[in-house]
N, C-alpha and C positions, 0 to 999 in steps of 0.2 A: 225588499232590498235587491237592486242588481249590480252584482260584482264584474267588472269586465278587466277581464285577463288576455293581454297582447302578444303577438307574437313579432316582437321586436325586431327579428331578424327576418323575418320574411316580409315585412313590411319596407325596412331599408331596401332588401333587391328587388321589391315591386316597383317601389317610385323610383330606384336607381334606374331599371330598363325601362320607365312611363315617360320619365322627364327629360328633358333637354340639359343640359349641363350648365353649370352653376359655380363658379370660384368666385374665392371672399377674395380680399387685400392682399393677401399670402400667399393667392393661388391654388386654395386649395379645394378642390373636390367638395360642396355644403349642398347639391339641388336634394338629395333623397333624403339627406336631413330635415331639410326644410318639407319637404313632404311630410316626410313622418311624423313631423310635428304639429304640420297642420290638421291631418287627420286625428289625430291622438286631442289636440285642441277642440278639432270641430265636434267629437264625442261629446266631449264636454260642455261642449255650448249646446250639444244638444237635449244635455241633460242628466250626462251620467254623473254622477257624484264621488264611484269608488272603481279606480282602475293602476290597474300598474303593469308595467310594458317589461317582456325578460326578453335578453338578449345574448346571443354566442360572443360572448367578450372574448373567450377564444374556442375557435371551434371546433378542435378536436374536444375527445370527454375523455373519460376510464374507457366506455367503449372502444376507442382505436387501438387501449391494447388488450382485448378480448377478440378483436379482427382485424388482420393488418389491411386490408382493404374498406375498410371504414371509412368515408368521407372524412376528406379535410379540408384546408385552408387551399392546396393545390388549385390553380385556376381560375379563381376568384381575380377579379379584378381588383387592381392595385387601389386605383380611386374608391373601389365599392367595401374595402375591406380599412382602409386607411375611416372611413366614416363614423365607424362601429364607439369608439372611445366619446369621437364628439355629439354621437347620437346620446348616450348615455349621461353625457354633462349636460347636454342643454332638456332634455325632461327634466331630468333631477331639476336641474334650476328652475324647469317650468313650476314644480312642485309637485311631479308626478314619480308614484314609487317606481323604481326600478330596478332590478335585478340581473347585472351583468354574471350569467353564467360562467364559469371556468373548469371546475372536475366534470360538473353535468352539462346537460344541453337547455337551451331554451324551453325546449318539451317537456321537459321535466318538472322545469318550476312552474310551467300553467299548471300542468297535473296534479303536482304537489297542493298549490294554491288553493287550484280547485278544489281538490279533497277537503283542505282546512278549513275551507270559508264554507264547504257545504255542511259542515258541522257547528256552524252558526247557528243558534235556536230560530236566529229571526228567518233563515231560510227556509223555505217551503216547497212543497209541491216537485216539479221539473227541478230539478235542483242544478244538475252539470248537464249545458247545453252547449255545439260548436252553432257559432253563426258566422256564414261569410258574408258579409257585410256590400258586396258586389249586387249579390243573386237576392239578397234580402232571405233566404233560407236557413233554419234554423233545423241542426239535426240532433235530436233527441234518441232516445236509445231505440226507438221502432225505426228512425229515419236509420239508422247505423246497419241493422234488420236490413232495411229494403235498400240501401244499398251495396254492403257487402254481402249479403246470403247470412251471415252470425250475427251473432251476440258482441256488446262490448268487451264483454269478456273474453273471448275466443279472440279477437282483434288480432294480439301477439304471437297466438298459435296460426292466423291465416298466413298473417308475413313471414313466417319460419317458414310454410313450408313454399309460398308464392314468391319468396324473395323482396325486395325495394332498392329498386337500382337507384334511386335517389342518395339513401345511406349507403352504396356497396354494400351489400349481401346477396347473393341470386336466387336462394331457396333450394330446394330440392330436384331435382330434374326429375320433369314428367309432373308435378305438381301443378296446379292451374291455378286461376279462380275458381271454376266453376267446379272443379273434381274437391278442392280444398273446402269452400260452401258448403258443399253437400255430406263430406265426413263429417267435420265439425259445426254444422248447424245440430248433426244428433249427438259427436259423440264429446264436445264444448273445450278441451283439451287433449295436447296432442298421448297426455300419458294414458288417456280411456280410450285412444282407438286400437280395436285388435288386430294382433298381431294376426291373424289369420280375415283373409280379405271376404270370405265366406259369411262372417258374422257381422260385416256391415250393415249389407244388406238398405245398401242407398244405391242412388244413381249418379255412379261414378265411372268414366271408362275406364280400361285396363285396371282394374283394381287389383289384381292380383299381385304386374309390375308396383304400384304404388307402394301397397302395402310392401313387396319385397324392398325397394329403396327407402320406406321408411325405419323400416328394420335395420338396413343398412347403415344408415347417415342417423340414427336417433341423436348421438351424441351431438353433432353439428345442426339439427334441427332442432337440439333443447337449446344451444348456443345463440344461434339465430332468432330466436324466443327471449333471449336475453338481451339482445341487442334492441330488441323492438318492444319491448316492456318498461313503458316509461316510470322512473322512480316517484315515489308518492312519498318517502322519508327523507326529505329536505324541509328544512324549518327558516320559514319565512317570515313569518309573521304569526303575532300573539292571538289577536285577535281581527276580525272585518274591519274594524273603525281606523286602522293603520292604513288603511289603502282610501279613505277618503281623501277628496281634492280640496286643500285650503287654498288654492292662490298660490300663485310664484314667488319664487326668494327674489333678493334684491340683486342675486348675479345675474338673473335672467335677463333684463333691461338691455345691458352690454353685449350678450350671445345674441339676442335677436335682434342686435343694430346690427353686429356682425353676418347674421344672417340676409338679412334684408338689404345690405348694401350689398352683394354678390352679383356679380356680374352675370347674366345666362349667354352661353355657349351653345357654339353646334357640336355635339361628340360625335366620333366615329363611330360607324360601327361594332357591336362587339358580339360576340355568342353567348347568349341569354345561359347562362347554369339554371336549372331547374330546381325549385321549390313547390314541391306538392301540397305545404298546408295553406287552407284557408289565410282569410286576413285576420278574422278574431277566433284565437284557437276556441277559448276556452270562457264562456261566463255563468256565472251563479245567479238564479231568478229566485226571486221569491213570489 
């Protein structure tokens, strides 16, 4: 069985900055819809059976008030953020599950998902795998290995102390990749590296300063760890067979005439906001 879990929201700002512009009868903003439908479609027709797409219904989380510099809705394009409500009506109508996020992030609920559906008997083997569906690359927990220097597990400890300027948080000053790699490829979390830079004993420069700023900012580096630690206690679904594809409801017919009659547009220019995740976060193989 393979479960493929979307990342909703990063798909809408792929096709919003790929496509040419698109108003329906209303005038409104529909080409990255229409994207993300296709693609979510073309899945399907290529075979998938069980999938469901989460989306930042709204994009702050809890997170923004654990960091007031937390990513938010600031900046977004009006067209691109106005999309979001009618992405999520016209899947559902497609028949596909969806998950509009609100306390959590998008991130969340693949994580979540993923956890629960890899607790499927029928699942097997490679169980939680990211594929970006572009590069055709699939990264498994060795792929994670070679290219972050850790462990999946350490993941939330590397961006404590490396920062993700994507989310607002900057990390720790003087932290790197390569210095952050190197402690926690040995020591897996940030609470088992010694306080004393001597007991390392990796190849990290100025370790001494490190370990002194980690001592320092521990409290703001366990924070930062918390901002980057995707929640797995959200309850989505019972069971795998809930995210099977039966066919579209009968609202769908009407959304995709609305779609399909949209006019394409030249858009202005605009300044691409960054999204760093793949196009398919998160799937379950068996």
């Amino acid at each position: 069985m393979d479960i493929y879990l979307v990342d909703g929201t990063y798909e809408l700002f792929r096709h919003y900055y790929a496509l040419p512009s698109a108003r329906d009868s209303d005038g409104c903003e529909v080409a990255a819809v229409r994207g993300v439908l296709a693609s979510v479609l073309g899945m399907i027709k290529g075979g998938a059976t069980h999938i469901a797409v989460a989306t930042d219904h709204v994009i702050e989380s809890f997170r923004n008030e654990l960091w007031p510099g937390y990513k938010t809705g600031e900046g977004i394009e009006p067209d691109l953020l106005a999309q979001f409500p009618l992405l999520e009506e016209v899947l559902s109508a497609a028949g596909i599950v969806v998950w509009p996020m609100v306390e959590f992030e998008a991130d969340d609920a693949l994580a979540a998902a993923a956890v629960a559906a890899a607790r499927d008997a029928r699942v097997e083997g490679t169980r939680i795998v990211q594929l970006n569906r572009r590069t055709r690359v699939t990264l498994d927990e060795a792929g994670v290995f070679q290219k972050f220097g850790v462990s999946p597990a350490s993941i939330p400890d590397h961006l404590a102390l490396v920062g993700d300027a994507a989310d607002g948080y900057p990390g720790l000053p003087g932290w790197g990749a390569k210095s952050s790699a190197a402690v926690l490829a040995k020591f897996v979390h940030l609470e088992s590296i010694p306080p004393d830079s001597r007991e390392w004993r990796v190849n990290a420069a100025n370790a001494s300063t490190l370990a002194a700023t980690l001592f320092r900012e521990r409290e703001r580096a366990l924070l930062f760890r918390t901002l980057a630690t995707l929640r797995t206690d959200i309850a989505l679904f019972d069971h795998a067979d809930q995210l099977r594809w039966n066919g579209p409801t009968p609202a769908f017919t009407t959304l995709a005439a609305r779609l399909d009659a949209a006019r394409t547009e030249t858009r202005p220019s605009v300044v691409r906001r960054s999204r760093t995740a793949p196009i398919l976060r998160s799937a379950v193989r068996r």
